[in-house]
C-alpha positions in Angstrom: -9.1 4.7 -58.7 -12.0 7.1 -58.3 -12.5 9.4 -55.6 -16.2 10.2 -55.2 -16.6 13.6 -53.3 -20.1 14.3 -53.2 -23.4 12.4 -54.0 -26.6 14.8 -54.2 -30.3 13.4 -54.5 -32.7 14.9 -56.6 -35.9 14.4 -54.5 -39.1 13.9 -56.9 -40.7 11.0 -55.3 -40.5 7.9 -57.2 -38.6 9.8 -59.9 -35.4 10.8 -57.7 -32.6 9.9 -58.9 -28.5 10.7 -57.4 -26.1 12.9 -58.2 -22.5 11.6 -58.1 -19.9 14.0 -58.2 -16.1 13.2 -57.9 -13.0 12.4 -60.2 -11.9 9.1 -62.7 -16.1 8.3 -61.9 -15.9 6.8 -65.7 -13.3 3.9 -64.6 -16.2 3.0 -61.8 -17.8 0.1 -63.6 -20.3 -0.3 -60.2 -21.5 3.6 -60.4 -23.1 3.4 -64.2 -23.8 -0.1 -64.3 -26.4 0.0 -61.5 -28.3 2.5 -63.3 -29.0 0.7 -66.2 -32.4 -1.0 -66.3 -31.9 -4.0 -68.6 -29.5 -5.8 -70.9 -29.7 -3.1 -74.0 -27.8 0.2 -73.8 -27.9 3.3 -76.6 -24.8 5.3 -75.8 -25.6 8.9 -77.5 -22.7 11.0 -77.9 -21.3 13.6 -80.3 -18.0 13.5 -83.0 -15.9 15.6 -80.3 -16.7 14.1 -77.4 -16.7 10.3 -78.7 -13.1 9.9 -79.6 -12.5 11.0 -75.8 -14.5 9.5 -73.3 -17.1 6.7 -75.0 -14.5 4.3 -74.9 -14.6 3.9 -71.3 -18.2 4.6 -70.8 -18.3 1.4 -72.5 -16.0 -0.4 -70.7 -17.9 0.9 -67.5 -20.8 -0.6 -68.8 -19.6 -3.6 -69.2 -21.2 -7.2 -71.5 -24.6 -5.9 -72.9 -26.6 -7.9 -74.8 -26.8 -5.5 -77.3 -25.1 -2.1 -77.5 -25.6 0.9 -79.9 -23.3 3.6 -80.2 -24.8 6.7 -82.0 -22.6 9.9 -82.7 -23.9 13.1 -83.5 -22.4 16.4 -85.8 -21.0 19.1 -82.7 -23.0 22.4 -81.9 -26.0 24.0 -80.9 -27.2 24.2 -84.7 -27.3 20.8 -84.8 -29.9 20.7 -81.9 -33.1 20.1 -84.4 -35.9 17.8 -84.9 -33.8 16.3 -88.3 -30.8 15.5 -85.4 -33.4 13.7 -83.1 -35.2 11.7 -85.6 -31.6 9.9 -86.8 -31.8 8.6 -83.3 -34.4 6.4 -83.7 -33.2 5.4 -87.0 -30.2 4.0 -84.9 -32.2 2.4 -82.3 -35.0 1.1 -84.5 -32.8 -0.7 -86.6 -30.9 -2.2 -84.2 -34.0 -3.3 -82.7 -33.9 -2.1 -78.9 -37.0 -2.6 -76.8 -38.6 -0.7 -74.3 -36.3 -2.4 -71.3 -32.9 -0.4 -73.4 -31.4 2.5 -71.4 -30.0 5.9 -73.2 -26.6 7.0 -71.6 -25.5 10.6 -72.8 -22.4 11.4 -72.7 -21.7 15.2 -73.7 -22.8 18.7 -73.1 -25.8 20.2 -73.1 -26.9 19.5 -76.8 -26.2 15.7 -76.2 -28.0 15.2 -73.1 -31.1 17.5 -74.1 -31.7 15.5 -77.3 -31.1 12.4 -75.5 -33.2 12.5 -72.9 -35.8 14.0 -75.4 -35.7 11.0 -77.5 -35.7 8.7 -74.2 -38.7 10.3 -73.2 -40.5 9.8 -76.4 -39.1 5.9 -77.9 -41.6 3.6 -76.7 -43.1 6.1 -74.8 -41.0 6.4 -72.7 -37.1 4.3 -71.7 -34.8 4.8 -68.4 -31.7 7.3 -69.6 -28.5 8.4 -68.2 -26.8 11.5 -68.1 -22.9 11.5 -67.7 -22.5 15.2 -68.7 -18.7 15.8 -69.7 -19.0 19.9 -70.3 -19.2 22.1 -67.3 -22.6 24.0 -68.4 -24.0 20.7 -68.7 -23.0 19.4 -65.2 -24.3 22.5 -63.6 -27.1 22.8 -65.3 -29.0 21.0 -68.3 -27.9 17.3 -67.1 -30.0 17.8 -63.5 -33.8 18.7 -63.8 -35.2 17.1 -66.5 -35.7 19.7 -69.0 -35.7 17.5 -72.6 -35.9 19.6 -76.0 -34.5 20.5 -79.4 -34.9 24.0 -81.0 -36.4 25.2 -83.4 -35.8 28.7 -86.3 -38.0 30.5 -84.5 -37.1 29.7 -81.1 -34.8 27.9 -78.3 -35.7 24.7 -76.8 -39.2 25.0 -78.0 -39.6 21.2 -78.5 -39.1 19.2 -76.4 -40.4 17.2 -72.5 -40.1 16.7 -68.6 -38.3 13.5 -68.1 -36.0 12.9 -65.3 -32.8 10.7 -66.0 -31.9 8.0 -63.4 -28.6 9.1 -62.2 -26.6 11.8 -63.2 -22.8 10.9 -63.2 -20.1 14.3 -63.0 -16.6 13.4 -64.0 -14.6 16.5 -63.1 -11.9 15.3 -64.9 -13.6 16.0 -68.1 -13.1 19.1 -67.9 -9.6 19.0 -68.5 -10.4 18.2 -72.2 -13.1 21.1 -72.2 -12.0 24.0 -74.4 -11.8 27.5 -72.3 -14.3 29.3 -73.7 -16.8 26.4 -72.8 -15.5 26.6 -69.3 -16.2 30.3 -68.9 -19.6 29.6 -70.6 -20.2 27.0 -68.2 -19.5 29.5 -65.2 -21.8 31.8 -66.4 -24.4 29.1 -65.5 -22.5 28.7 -61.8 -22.5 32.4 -61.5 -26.5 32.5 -61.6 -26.9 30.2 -58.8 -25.3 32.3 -56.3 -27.2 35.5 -58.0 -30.8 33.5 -57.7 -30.6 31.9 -54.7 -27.4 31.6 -52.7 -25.8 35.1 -51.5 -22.9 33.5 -49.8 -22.0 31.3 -52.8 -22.1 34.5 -54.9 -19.2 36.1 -52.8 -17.5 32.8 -52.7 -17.3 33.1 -56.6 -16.2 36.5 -56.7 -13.1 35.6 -54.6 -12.8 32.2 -55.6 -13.0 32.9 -59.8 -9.4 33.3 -60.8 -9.0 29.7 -59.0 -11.8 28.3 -61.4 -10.7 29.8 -64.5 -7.1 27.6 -63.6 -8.9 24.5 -63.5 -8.1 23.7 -59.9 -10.1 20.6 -59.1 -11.1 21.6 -55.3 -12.8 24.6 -56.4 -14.7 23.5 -59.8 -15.8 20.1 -57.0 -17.0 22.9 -54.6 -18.6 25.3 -57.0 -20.3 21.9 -59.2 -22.0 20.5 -56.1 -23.1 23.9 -54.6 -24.5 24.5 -58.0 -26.0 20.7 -58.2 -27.3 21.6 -54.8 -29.2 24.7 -55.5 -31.0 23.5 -59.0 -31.7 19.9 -57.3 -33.6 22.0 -54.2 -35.4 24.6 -56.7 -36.5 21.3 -59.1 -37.9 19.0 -55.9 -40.1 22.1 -54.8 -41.1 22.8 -58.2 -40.9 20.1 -61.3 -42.9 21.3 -64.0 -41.8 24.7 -63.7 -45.6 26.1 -62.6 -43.9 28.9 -60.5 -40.7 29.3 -58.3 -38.3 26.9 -60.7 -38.5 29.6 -63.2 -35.8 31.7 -61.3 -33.8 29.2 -62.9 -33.9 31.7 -66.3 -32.2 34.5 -64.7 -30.9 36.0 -67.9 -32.4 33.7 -70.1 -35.4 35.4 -71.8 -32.8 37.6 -73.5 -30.0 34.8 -74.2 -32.4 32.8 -75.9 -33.0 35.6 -78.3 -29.4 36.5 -78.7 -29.2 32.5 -79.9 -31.9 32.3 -81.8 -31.0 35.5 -83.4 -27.9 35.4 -84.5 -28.0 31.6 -85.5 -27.5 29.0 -82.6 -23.9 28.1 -82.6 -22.5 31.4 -83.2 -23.1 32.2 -79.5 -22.7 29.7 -76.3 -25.3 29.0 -74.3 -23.4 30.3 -71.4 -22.2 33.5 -73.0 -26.0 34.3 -74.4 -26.8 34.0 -70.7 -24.2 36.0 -69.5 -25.0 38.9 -71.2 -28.8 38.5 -70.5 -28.0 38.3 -66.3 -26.5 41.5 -66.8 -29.5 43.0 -68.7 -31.6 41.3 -65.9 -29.4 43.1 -63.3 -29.6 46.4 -65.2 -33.3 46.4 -65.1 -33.5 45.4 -61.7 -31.3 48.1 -60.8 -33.3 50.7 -62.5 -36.3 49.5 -60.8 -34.9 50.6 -58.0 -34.0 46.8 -56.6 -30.5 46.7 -56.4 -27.5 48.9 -56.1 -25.7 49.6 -59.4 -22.5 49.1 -58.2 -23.8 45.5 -58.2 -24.5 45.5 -61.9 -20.7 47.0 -62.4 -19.2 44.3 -60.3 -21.2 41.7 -62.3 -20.3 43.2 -65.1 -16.1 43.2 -64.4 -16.4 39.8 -63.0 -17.9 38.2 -66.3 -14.8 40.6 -68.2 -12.6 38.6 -66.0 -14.1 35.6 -67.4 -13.6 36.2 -71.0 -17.9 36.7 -70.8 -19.5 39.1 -73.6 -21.2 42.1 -71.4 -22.9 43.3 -74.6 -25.5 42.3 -76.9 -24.2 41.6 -80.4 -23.9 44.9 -82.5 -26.7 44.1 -85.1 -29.6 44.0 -82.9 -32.2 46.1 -82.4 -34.7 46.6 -79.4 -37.2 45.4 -81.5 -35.5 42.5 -82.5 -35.2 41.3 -79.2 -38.9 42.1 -78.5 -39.4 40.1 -81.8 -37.9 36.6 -80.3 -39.1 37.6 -76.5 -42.1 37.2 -77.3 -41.9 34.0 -78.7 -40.6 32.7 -75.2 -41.5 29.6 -73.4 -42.3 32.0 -70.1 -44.7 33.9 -72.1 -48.0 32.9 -70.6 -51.8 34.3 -72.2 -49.5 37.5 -73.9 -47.6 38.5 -70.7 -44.0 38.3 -70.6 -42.8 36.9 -67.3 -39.0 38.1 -66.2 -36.2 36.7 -63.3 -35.6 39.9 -61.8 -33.7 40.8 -58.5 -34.9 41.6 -55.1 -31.2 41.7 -54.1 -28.5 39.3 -54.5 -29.3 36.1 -53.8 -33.2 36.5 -54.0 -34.7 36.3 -57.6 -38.1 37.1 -58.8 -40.9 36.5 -61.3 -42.4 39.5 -63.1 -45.1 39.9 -65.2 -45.3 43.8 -65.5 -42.2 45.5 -67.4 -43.4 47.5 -69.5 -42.1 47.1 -73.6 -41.3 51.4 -73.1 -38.6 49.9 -70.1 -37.6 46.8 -72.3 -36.6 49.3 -75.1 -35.1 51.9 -73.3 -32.8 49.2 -71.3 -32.0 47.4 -74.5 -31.7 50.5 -77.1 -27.8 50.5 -74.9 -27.6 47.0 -74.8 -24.6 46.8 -77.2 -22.9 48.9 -75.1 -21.1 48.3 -71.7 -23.7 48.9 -68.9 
């Protein structure tokens, strides 16, 4: 039987959509089949996930009139344009229309190329995120950020377009490998840094609980997570201003990715090491105490989280793919920064001299 704890509502107008949180949601035939616009279903998953969990994301769904399953390779390298075209190959062939519905089912990677091709088939076709990775439930599956990467840069490709429900199985994550869980609290960890001071002490105490797996806290920390992104996307969609706190850390993960070859680095632990080179920075501009940046800094150790930027790069490298950055805007470099914990902020004016003399040490604990 499934227990749903929590149900959140992105609030965008005619484009809000829920947010169902809770446990053995995939054996609730009502929750996903009222989300699906027509008689067609495209279930879009990847060769890990699959075997798992899209046998009873079909059985949720129930009799379609015509159902497509395609299964894509695993990883972050596989996030391309080549990936996102055999989609349509799929759904082209078996001759969907523009009343089909996309259901992801997946982490990140899955539901960003999903919703990506939902947004562009047709023009445009209702989609479903049922995220099954804890990054992805906290983060990528609500929002509506669509894209695929490219060489020269990370999620560079891609569209706004919200899903119509977003359905969080917390007992996926009992099939989620642990160094995707601690890359998935990375993401959990910036909320409380960004936005929510008490939720930020919650997690330091609260950690060792969430690193076992126990299902009270990941509900807790999920939907305070879910809460805070939902809030930040309904004030700001598009990302013209305050949404781009959301990126704590993620100016200088994205180059970590894109240099060292996406895959080789999670998401999450790219991010990790880029919220401490955030915190650094603020802390030498004089925002924030450093013992802040040392308790950071022992708290993603405690995690199994990288604290240092890979070995092989230089400043310059990371200058190299930081400029090639989404937040770039007419040649100035926009940076989440810290005003304390809990309050983030956009910058426009760090210098390159304090960009290279905070990452000349940044493969080395801060």
């Amino acid at each position: 039987m499934s227990l749903l704890m929590h149900t959140l509502h992105v609030d965008l107008g005619e484009r809000s959509y829920p947010v169902y949180i809770g446990r053995d949601l995939l054996l609730d035939p009502q929750l996903l089949r009222q989300h699906v616009s027509g008689s067609q279903v495209v279930i879009v998953s990847n060769d890990t996930v699959a075997p798992l969990y899209v046998e009873r994301v079909r059985a949720a769904l129930g009799e379609c009139a015509l159902l497509s399953e395609v299964v894509l390779p695993d990883g972050e390298q596989y996030k391309t344009l080549e990936t996102f075209a055999g989609i349509f190959d799929r759904v082209m062939a078996d001759n969907h229309n523009r009343s089909t519905t996309f259901v992801a089912v997946g982490g990140g990677v899955v539901g960003d190329i999903t919703g990506f091709a939902a947004a562009c088939y047709q023009r445009g076709v209702n989609f479903i995120q049922v995220p099954t990775t804890l990054l992805a439930q906290v983060d990528s599956s609500v929002g509506g950020k669509t894209a695929v990467n490219h060489p020269l840069g990370k999620n560079m490709i891609g569209a706004f377009y919200q899903p119509s429900a977003v359905l969080i199985d917390i007992n996926t994550l009992h099939t989620l490998p642990a160094r995707e869980l601690s890359a998935g609290l990375a993401e959990v960890v910036k909320y409380g840094l960004i936005c929510d001071e008490p939720f930020y002490r919650w997690l330091q105490q609260q950690m060792p609980r969430l690193m076992a797996r126990e299902e009270a806290a990941l509900a807790e920390a999920i939907e305070r997570s879910c809460s805070n992104k939902a809030r930040v996307v309904a004030a700001d969609e598009r990302e013209g201003g305050i949404r781009a706190i959301l990126n704590l850390g993620h100016t200088f993960g994205h180059a970590i990715e894109a240099a060292q070859g996406y895959g080789k680095w999670l998401h999450g632990e790219a991010v990790a090491t880029g919220m401490l080179l955030a915190m650094e920075l603020s802390a030498r501009r004089g925002n924030i105490d450093a013992r802040e940046v040392a308790q950071l800094g022992e708290m993603l150790r405690g995690m199994h989280l990288p604290v240092t930027a890979p070995a092989d790069m230089t400043a310059q490298d990371f200058l190299s793919y930081m400029a090639r950055d989404k937040k770039v805007i007419d040649g100035r470099m926009r940076l989440v920064l810290l005003d304390a914990i809990g309050a983030a902020a956009i910058v426009d004016d760090v210098s390159e001299m304090e960009l290279v003399a905070l990452l000349e040490g940044a493969s080395h604990p801060l």
